[in-house]
N, C-alpha and C positions, 0 to 999 in steps of 0.2 A: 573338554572345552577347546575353541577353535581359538588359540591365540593370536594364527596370522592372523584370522578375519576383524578381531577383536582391532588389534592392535594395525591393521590396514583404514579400519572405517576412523578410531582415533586420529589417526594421521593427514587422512583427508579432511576432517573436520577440522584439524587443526590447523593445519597450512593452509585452509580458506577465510578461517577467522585469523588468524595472524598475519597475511594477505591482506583484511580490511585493514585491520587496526593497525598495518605502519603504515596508512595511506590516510585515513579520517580517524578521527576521534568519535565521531558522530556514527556512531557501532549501531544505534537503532535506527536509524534509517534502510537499515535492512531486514528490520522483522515487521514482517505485516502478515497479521492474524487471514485475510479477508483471502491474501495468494495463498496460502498454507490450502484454507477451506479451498477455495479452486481448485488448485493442483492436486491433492488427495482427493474428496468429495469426488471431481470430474472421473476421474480415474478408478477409485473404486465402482461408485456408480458403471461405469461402460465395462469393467470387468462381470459386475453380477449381471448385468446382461449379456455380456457375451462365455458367460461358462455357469455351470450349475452350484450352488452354493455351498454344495457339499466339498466340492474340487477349489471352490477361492476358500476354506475355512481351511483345508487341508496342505494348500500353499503357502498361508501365511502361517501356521504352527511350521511349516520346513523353516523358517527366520528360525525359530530359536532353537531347531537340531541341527541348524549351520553352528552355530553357534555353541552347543555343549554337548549335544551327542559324539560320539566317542569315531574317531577313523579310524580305517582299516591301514597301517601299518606295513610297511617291505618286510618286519621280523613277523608280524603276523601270517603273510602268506609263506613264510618258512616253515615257521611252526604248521600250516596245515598240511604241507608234504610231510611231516617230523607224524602229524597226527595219523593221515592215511597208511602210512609205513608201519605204523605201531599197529594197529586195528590188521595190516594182513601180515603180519606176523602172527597176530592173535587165530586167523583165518587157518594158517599153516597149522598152527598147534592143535586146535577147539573145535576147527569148522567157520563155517558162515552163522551160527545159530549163536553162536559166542559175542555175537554184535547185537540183539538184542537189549541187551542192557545197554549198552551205549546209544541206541536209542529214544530209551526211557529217558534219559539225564538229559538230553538235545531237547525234547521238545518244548522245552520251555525258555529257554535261551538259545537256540539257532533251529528254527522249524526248515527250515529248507534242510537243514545236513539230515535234520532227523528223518526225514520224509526220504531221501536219497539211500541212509542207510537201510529204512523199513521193507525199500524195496531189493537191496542188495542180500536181508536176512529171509525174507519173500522166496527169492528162489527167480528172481526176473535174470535173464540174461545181460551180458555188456554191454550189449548195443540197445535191449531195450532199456535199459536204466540210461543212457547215454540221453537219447531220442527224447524219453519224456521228461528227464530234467532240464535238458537246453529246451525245451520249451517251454517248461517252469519260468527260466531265467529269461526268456524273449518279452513273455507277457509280463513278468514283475517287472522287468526293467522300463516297457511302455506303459503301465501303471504307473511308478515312482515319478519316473519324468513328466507326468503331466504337471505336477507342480512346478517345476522348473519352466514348464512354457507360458505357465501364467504367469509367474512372476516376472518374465522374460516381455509378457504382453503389458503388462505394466508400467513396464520400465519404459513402452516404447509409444506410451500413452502421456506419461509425465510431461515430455516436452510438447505434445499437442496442447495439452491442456494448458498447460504455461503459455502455449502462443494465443490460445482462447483468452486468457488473461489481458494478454497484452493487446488485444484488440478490442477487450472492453476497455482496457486504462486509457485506447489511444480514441475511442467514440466518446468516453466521457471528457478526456480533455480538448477534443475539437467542437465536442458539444456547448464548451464552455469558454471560449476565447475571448467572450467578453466580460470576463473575469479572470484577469494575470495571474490573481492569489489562488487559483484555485488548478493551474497548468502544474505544479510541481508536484502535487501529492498524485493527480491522474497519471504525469506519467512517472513516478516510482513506483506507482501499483503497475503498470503496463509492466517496465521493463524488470522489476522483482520477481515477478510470477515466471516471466522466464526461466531467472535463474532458479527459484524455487525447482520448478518443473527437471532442468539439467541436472542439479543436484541429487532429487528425490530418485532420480531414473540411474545418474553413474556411480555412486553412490551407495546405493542400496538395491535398488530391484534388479537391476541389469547383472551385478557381482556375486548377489545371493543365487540368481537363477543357474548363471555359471557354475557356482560353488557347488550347487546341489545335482548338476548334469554330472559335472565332474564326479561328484560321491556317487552316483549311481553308476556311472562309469567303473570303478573303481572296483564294486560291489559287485556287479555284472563279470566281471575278469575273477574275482574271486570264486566265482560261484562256478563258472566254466571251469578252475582250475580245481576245483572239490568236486565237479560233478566225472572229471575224468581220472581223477582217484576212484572215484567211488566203481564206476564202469569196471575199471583193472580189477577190484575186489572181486564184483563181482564175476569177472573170468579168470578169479583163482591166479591172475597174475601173480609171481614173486616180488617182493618187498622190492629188489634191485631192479627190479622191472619198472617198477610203480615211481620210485626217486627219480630215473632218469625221462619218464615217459613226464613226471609233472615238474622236474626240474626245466625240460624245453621250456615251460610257461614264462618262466622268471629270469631276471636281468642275471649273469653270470656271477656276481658279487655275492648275489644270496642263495646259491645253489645248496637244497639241502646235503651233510655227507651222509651217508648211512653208517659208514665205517665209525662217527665220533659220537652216534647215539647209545643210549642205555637200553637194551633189549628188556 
């Protein structure tokens, strides 16, 4: 579970409703059903039209693996120099045939390492295993992102559509001047849908889209840093070869030792 995200979208929420209420007491004058349907409606609407319905279903389930799917970790990507080092140790003793099983246990919870090792127990070379994993890792990474750009389109839809609001609020209440009682509700629908629209967009779509560039981001580094372990394996590099060649990858604070692991 994402507790900044959690506890960032709380916060916003909160400091805008608390915002109102030490200024009016009169707290529903800011909920109107009719801007909600505008501002979403408008905006989902021109999203199915402008992306295929398979990619807006598969952007909006990324909202809830911002949210509780698991991140990748600075001790995580320790632990994979810690992993690669063990596996050619293993190489040194057993061979490359000895990896095998280890990619029986990966394919079902990390297909990409397991696919990297398959090819390292295969018999491919360093540079071929290099080649065709970073380009594993180019297209996954331009797959994954495309949810982030819709959500990102979204966000930059929220406020149009809000100002479409507010230019119906402002035609119904110039349509109507000759009725005073009826100037106040037109324009809190005008200028609510705005806010609607700024909030639905900084708030949620624009910080989810970020959140999920960034996790791919993230994801993408990890994967270049296991796929250049995996290469070393495969040309029989030495364990102390392999530490300091994926130790470059990482901030100096988390540099694996070889010397303080359990062979």
């Amino acid at each position: 579970m994402s507790v900044g995200t959690i506890l960032g979208f709380i916060i916003g929420i909160g400091l805008f409703v608390g915002a109102v209420l030490s200024e009016t007491s009169d707290f529903y004058v800011f909920l109107s059903l009719s801007s909600v349907i505008m501002v979403l409606g408008g905006t989902f609407a021109a999203t199915f039209i402008s992306y295929e319905v398979r990619y807006v279903v598969l952007a909006l389930k990324g909202v809830y693996r911002v949210l509780f799917a698991p991140t990748i970790s600075r001790n995580l990507l320790k632990s994979e120099v810690g992993r690669v080092i063990r596996w050619g140790y293993t190489v040194q003793k057993s061979g490359l045939p000895a990896l095998e099983a280890e990619a029986g246990k990966l394919k079902k919870t990390d297909r990409f390492l397991a696919f990297g090792v398959d090819m390292v127990v295969s018999g491919y070379s360093g540079e071929e295993v290099r080649d065709i994993l970073n380009t594993t890792i180019e297209t996954s990474f331009g797959r994954n992102t495309v949810q982030a750009k819709i959500l990102g389109k979204m966000g930059s839809l929220c406020p149009a559509f809000g100002m479409v609001g507010t230019l119906v609020g402002l035609v119904i209440m110039l349509g109507n001047l000759s009725s005073p009682e009826s100037l106040g509700p037109a324009l809190s629908i005008a200028l609510i849908t705005t806010l609607y629209g700024v909030l639905f967009a900084q708030l949620l779509f624009n910080p989810i889209s970020a959140k999920i560039q960034q996790r791919e981001e993230i994801v993408r580094f990890r994967n270049y840093l296991v796929a250049e372990g995996l290469s070393l394996l495969a040309e029989r590099r030495s364990p102390r070869y392999i530490q300091d060649k994926m130790n470059s990858f990482l901030d100096p604070a988390i540099h694996f030792n070889i010397d303080k692991m359990k062979k």
